[in-house]
N, C-alpha and C positions, 0 to 999 in steps of 0.2 A: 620734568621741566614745567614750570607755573607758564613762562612768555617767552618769547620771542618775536625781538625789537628788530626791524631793519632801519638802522640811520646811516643816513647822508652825511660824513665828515667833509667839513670843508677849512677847518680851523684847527688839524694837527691835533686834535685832542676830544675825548667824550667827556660827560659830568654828568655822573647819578646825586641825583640831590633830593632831598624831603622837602617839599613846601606845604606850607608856608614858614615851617622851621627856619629856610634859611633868611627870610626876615627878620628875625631875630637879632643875627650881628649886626643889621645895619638899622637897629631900633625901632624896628618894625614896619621900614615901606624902603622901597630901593624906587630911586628915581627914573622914570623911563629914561634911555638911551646908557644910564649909568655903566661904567667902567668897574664891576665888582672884582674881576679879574686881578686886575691891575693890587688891589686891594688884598686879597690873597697870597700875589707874590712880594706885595713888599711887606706888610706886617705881619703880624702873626697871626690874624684871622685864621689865612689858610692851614697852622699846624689846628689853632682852637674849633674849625670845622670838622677838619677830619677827628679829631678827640671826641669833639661831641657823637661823631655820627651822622654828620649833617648832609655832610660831600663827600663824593668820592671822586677821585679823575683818575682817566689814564689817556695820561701826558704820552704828546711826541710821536705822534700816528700820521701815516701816509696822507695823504685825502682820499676821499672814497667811499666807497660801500661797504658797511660791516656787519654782520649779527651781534648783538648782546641777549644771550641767552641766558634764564635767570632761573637758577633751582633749588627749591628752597628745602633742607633738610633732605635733601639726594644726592649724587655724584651724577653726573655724564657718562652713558655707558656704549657712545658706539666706539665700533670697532674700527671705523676710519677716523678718528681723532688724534691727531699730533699734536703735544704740550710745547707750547715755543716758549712759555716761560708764564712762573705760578708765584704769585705774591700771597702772602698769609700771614698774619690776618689785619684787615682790617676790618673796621666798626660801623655800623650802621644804625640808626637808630630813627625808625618810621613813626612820627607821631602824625602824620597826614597822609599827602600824598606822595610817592615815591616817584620822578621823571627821571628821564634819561635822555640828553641834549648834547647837539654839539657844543663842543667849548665855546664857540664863538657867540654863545646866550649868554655866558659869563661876560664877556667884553664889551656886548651893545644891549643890554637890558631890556628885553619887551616880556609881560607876562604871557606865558605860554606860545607865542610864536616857536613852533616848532619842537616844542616840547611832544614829549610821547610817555603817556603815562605807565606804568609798569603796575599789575598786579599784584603788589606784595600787599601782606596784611599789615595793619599796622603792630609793632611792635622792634624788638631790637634783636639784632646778627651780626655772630660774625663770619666776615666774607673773604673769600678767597679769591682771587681776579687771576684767572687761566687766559690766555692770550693762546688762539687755538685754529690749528686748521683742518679743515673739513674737506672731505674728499665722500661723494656721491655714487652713486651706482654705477653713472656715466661717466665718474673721474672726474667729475667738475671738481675746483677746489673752492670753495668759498672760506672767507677768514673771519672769527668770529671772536668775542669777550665772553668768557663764560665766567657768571659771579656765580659760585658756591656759596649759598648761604645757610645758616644752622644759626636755629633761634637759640637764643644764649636769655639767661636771667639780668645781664645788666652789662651795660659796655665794659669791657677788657680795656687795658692799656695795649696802645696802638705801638708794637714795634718791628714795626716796615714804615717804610717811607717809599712815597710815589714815586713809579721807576719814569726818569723824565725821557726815556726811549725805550717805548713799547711796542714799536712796529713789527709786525708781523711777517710781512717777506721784502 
């Protein structure tokens, strides 16, 4: 495992995104407070992000506390890990830096407010998003995002589509 993120959800959903990549679709500056959300679900932006590599989400989560844990060319090998559900594959493509935010950065735009940056290197993966629960020594459970990622030589076509109910328990 390269990181391990703890984020605060408070907006039903996480977004791993490459910046300043993702200025891009919006021609190179996003407006402070801007609605890029909004922007995603009705145009096609949002299929042309996830194609690129740019975005990822995982829609339709409790609020709360979670881990996203992030492995790059590994598997997850404990032994108290339970799969609640494994999407594969989508595309990533790191030409900067890689964050990982609640969704609700997408809907009120401030740069890096609450952003948390993730260790990947730059280049391009594909990744597998495990929706996963953790169980401790003590029995604690904690719930966690596990992206499998495996450096690949150029993005894939993307066929999965983002599960819009990803919750965990």
């Amino acid at each position: 495992m390269i990181e391990s993120l703890f984020l605060d959800v408070d907006f039903n959903g996480i977004i791993i995104f490459d910046y300043p990549a993702i200025l891009s679709v919006f021609n190179g500056s996003i407006q402070q407070g801007e609605n890029i959300l909004s922007e995603f679900t009705s145009t096609s932006k949002g299929d042309d992000v996830l194609d690129k590599g740019i975005c990822l989400p995982i829609m339709g989560i409790h609020d709360g506390g979670y881990l996203v844990r992030i492995f790059l060319n590994e598997e997850p090998k404990e032994q108290q890990r339970q799969v609640i559900f494994s999407d594969k594959y989508f595309y990533l493509n790191v030409t900067g830096t890689l964050f990982v935010a609640d969704m609700a950065v997408f809907w009120d735009w401030e740069e890096f407010l609450g952003w948390k940056k993730a260790d990947v290197p730059t280049g391009m993966y594909k990744v597998c998003v495990e929706g996963v629960e953790l169980t401790n020594t003590t029995n604690e459970v904690v719930y966690a995002y596990d992206l499998i990622l495996a450096s690949v030589d150029k993005i894939g076509i993307r066929d999965v589509e983002p599960r819009s109910d990803s919750r965990l328990y």
